[in-house]
C-alpha positions in Angstrom: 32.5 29.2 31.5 32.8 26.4 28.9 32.7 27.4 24.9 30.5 25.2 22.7 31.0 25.4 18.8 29.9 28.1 17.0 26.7 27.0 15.2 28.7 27.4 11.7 31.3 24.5 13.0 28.6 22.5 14.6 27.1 22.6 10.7 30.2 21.7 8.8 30.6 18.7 11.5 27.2 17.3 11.1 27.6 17.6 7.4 30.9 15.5 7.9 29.4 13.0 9.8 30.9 14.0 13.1 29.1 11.6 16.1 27.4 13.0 18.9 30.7 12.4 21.5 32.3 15.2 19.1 29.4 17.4 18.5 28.9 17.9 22.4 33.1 18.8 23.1 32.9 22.1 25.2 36.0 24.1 25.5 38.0 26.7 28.3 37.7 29.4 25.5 37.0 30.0 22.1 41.4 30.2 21.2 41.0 26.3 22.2 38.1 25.4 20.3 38.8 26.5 17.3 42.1 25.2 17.3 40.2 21.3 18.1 37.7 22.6 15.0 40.1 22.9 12.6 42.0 19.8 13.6 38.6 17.8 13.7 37.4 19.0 10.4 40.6 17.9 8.7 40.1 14.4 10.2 36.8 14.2 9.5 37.3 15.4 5.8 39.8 12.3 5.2 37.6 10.2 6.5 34.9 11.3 4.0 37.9 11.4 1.3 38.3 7.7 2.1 34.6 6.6 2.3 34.1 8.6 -1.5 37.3 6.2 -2.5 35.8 3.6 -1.0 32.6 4.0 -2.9 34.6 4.4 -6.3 36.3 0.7 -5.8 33.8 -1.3 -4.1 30.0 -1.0 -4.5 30.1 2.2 -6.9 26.1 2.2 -6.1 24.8 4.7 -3.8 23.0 3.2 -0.7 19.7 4.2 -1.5 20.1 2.4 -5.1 20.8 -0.9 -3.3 18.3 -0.8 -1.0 15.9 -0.7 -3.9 17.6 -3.1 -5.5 17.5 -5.3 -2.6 13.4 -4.7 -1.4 12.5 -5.2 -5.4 14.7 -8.9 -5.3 12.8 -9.7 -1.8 9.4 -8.5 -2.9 9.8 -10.8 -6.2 10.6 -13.4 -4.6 7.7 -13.1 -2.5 5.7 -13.6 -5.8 4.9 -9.1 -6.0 5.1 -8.4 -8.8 6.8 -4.6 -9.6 5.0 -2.2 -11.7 6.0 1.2 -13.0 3.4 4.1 -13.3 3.9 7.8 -14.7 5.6 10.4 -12.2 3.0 12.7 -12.8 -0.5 12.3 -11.9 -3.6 14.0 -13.3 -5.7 16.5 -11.0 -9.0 14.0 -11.2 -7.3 10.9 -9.5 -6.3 13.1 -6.6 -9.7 13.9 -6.2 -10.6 9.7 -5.9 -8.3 10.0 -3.0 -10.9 12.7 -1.7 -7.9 15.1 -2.0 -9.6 18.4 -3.2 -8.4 22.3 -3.1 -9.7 22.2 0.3 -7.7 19.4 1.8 -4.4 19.6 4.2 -2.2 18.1 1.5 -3.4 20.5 -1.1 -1.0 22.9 -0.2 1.9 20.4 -0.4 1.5 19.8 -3.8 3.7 20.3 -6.6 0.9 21.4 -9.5 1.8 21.6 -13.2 -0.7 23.6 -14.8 -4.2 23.5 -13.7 -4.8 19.9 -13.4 -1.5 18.0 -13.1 1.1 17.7 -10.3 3.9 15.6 -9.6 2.8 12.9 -7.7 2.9 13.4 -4.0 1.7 9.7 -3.3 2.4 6.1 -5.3 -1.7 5.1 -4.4 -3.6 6.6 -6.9 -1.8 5.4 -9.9 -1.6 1.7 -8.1 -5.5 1.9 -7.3 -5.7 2.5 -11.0 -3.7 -0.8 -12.3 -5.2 -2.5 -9.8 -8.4 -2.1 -10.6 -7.5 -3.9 -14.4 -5.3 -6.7 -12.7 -8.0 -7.9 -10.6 -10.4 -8.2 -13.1 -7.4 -10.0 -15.4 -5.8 -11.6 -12.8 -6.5 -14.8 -10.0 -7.0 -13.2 -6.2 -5.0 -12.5 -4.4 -3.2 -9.5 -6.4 0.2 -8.6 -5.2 2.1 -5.7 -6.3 4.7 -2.9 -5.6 6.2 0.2 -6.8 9.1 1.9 -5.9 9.6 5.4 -7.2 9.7 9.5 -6.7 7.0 11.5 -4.8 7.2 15.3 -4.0 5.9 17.3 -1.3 6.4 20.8 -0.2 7.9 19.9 2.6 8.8 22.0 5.3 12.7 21.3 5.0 13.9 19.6 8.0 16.2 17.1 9.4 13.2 14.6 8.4 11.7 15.7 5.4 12.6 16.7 1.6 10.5 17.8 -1.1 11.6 14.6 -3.0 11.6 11.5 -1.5 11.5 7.6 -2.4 8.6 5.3 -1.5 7.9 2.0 -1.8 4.2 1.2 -1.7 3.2 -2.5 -1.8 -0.2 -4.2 -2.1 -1.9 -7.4 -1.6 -5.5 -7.5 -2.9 -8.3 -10.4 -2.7 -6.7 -12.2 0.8 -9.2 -12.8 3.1 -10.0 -10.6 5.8 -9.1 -12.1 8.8 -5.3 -12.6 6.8 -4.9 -9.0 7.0 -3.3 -8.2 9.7 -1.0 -10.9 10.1 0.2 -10.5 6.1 0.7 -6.4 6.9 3.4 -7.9 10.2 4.5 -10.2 7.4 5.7 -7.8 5.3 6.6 -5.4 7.3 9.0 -7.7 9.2 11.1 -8.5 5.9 11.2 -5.0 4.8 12.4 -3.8 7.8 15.0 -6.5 7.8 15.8 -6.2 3.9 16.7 -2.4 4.9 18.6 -3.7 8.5 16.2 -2.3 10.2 15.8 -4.6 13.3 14.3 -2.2 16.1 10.6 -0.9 15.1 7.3 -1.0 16.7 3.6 -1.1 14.7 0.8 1.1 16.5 -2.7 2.7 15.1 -2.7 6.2 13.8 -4.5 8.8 12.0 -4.0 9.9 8.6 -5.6 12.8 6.4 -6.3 10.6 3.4 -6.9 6.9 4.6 -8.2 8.1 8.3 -7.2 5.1 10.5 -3.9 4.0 9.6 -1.6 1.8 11.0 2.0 3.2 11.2 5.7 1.7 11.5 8.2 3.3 13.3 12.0 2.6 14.3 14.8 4.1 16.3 15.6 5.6 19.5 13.2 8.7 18.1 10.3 6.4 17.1 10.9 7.8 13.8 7.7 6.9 11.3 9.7 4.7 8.1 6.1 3.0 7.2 2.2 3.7 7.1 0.0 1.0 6.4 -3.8 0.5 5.7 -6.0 -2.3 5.5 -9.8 -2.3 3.4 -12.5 -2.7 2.1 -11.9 1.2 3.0 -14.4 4.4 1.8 -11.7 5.2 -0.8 -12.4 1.8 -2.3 -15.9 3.0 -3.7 -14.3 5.5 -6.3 -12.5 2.9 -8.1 -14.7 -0.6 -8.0 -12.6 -2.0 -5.5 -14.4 -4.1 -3.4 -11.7 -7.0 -2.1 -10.3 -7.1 1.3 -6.8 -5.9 1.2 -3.3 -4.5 2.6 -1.2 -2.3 1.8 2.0 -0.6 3.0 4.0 2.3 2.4 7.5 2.8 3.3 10.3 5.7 3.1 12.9 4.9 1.9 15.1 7.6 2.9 13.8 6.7 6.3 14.9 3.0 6.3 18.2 4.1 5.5 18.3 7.2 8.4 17.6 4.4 10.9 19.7 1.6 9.0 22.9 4.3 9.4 22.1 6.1 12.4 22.1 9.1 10.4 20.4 12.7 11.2 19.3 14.0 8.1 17.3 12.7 5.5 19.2 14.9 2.9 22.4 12.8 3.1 20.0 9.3 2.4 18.6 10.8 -1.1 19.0 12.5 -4.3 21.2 15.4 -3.8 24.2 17.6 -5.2 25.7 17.8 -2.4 26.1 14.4 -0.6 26.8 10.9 -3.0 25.9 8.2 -0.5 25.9 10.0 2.1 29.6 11.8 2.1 29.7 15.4 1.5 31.2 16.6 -1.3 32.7 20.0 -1.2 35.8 18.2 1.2 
C-alpha cells in the first residue's frame, strides 16, 4: 500500500511553496517518506532562504505593493484620478447600500461601537465623493481607490478577514459605452496584474443584485465584480448618470498572477513577506 504525507508535512510543504508534482509523491512506507520529507523540506527552505535574499537586493517591495503601484500608474494614465477615503465607515452609509442588521453581509462585519465598522466595501465612501465631483466636475467622472476592507471571513484558502481592493469608477459616459468601457478596463487590469487567462459572465450579488463578474485560472477563481447603473442604489445618493464600475481583489490578481494556493501568502501577514514563509 502506498504512504502519502502525513497532513502535518503536506502543511509545512504548501507553506514552502512545494508544487503539486511534490505534494502528490506516495511512498512504500512511512521509514521512506519521512526520510524524502526531511530532505524536501530542507531544499525547499533554501529556496525560500534565497527568494527572502533575493527580495532584500532587488525589488525590496512586496508584490502586492507593486501591483498597486503599478494599477495606480495605469489608472492615471488613463486620466482616473486616485482618491483616498477613511478606513472606517459610519453605520448610516451602510444602510444607502441597503445593508441593514438584517442583511447577509451584516454578520460579516467588523462593527466598532454601535454605528461604525471597518469598512467591508470601498463603494459607499466613493458614492459619497462622487456625488460632490459630479456636481464640480465635467462628465464623465473617473475615479479609483485602492485600499483595506475587512470581512469576517470564513478563513480559507481564498478568503482573509483583510483584504485589498481596488474599486474604480466611470460616471456620466453614455449608456450604450458601458459595456464596452467595463471590457476596457478590465482588460488592462488584468494585464497590469499578468493576468492573461479570464472570462466575464453575469452574476448575482447581495448588494448590487445583477452583477457582472471576472474570473481567471484553471478554478474560475472570481478576482473582479463589476456593475453598471443608473442602478436602485443610485436613488439614495442623487446619482442619476449612467455609469460603470469595477472591483477587483487584489490578493486575487496576484493568486492567479503566481499560481499560488492561498490568499494568505498574497497579503498582509506575520508570517509570509512576499510570499516566502518566514519561520525557515
Amino acid at each position: 500500500m502506498n504512504v502519502n504525507w502525513t497532513e502535518i508535512q503536506q502543511a509545512r510543504l504548501i507553506e514552502l511553496a512545494a508544487d503539486d508534482a511534490e505534494l502528490a509523491l506516495q511512498f512504500d512506507n512511512a521509514k521512506t517518506r519521512d526520510k524524502a520529507y526531511q530532505q524536501l523540506e530542507k531544499q525547499l527552505v533554501k529556496v525560500q532562504r534565497q527568494k527572502l535574499q533575493e527580495l532584500r537586493e532587488g525589488p525590496r517591495r512586496p508584490k502586492l505593493c507593486r501591483l498597486e503601484s503599478c494599477l495606480t500608474d495605469m489608472l492615471v494614465q488613463n486620466n482616473f484620478v486616485q482618491v483616498t477615503t477613511p478606513t472606517i465607515l459610519s453605520k448610516g452609509l451602510l444602510a444607502k447600500m441597503s445593508i441593514d442588521d438584517d442583511h447577509p453581509l451584516a454578520s460579516q462585519i467588523f462593527w466598532l461601537g454601535n454605528d461604525k465598522c471597518l469598512r467591508p466595501m470601498l463603494a459607499p465612501h466613493l458614492y459619497f465623493v462622487l456625488k460632490d465631483l459630479l456636481r464640480l466636475w465635467e462628465k464623465p467622472v473617473r475615479i479609483f481607490e485602492i485600499g483595506s476592507c475587512f470581512r469576517k471571513e470564513s478563513q480559507g484558502a481564498q478568503h482573509s478577514n483583510e483584504f485589498t481592493m481596488l474599486n474604480l469608477v466611470e460616471m456620466g459616459l453614455a449608456e450604450d459605452r458601458r459595456q464596452s468601457r467595463l471590457e476596457d478596463m478590465a482588460a488592462l487590469v488584468t494585464a497590469a496584474a499578468g493576468v492573461d487567462d479570464y472570462i466575464i459572465q453575469p452574476e448575482s450579488s447581495a448588494v448590487y443584485g445583477e452583477t457582472i463578474d471576472i474570473l481567471a485560472g484553471e478554478d474560475r477563481l472570481e478576482i473582479g465584480s463589476a456593475a453598471m447603473g443608473p442602478h436602485i442604489l443610485d436613488q439614495a445618493w442623487q446619482v442619476t448618470d449612467a455609469w460603470m464600475g469595477i472591483g477587483f481583489g487584489l490578493e486575487r490578481l496576484l493568486m492567479i498572477a503566481e499560481n499560488s494556493r492561498s490568499l494568505g501568502k498574497m497579503g498582509r501577514s506575520l508570517g509570509y513577506l512576499d510570499g516566502i514563509r518566514l519561520n525557515i
